[in-house]
N, C-alpha and C positions, 0 to 999 in steps of 0.2 A: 793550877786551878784547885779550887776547894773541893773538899770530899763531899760535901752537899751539892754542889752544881753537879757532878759526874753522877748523884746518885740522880738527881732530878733529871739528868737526860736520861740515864737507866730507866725511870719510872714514866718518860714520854714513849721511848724507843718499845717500854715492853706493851704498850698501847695499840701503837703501831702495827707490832707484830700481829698481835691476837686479833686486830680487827682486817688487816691484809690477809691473814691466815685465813681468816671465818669466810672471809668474799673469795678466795682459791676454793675452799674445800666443796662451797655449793656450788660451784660449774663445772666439779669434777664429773668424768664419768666413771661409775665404778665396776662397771662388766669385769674387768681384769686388771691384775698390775699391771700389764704394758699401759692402757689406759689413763691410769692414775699418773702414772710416773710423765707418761707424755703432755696429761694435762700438765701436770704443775711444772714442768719447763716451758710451755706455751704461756704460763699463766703470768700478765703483768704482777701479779697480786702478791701471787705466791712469790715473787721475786723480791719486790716490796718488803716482803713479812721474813725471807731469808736476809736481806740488807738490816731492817729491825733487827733481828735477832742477832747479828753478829754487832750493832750499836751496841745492845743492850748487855752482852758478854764483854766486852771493852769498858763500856763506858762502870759497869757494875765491881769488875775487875779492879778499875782505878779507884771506883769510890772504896772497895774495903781494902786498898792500902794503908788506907787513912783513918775511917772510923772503924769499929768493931763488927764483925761478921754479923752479930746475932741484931745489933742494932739498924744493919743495915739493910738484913734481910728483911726484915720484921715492917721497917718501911716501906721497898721496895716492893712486896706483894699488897701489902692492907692497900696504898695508895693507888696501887696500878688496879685492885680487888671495886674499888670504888668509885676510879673514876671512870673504870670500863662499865659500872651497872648506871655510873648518872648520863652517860656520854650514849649508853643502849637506851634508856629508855628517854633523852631526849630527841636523838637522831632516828631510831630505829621504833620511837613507841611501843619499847617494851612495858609492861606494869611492871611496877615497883610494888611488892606485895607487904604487908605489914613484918612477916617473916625474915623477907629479905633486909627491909631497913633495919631489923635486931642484930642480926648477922651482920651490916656493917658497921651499925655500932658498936659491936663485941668486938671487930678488925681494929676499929682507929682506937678501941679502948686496950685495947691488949700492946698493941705498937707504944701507944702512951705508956702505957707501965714499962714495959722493956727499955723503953727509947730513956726514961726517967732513972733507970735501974742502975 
């Protein structure tokens, strides 16, 4: 398999995680650790978002066998950076603030140079 397909699952999985993760953490109850910790064993979500995360250490793993660390990192957040604020504010109608769209066009323009470099 190509080092770009494994980084493109890397950059689905790391999605994954962060939005299974966010749906665990608000049904947690936080009175105490025992609490917390028992929520997120009960928690489909958080299970979900632990499955993510070990994709996305595998699948990330494989991709910088192949391409360069700095390039792949550099993808792997801008993209995962940007399609979690379009995927928030079309699912979840977050605002997209003028701020924010700066911020991600400094993301895909900084990965572009790197990625170019």
């Amino acid at each position: 398999m190509s080092g770009w397909l494994f980084l493109g699952i890397a950059v689905i999985a790391n999605i994954i995680t962060n939005f299974s993760l966010r749906a665990a953490v608000r049904s947690l109850n936080l009175t105490s650790p025992y609490s917390i910790i028992l929520g997120l064993i009960q928690s489909p979500a958080a299970w979900i978002g632990g499955v993510g995360a070990v994709m996305l250490l595998i699948s990330f793993m494989a991709a910088i066998c192949v391409l360069s660390l700095s390039t792949s990192y550099a993808i792997l957040t801008a993209l995962a950076i940007c399609l979690i604020a379009i995927i928030e504010s079309a699912v979840f109608g977050e605002t997209v603030s003028a701020q924010k769209l700066a911020g991600l066009g400094l993301a895909i323009t900084g990965v572009a140079l790197v990625a170019t470099s």
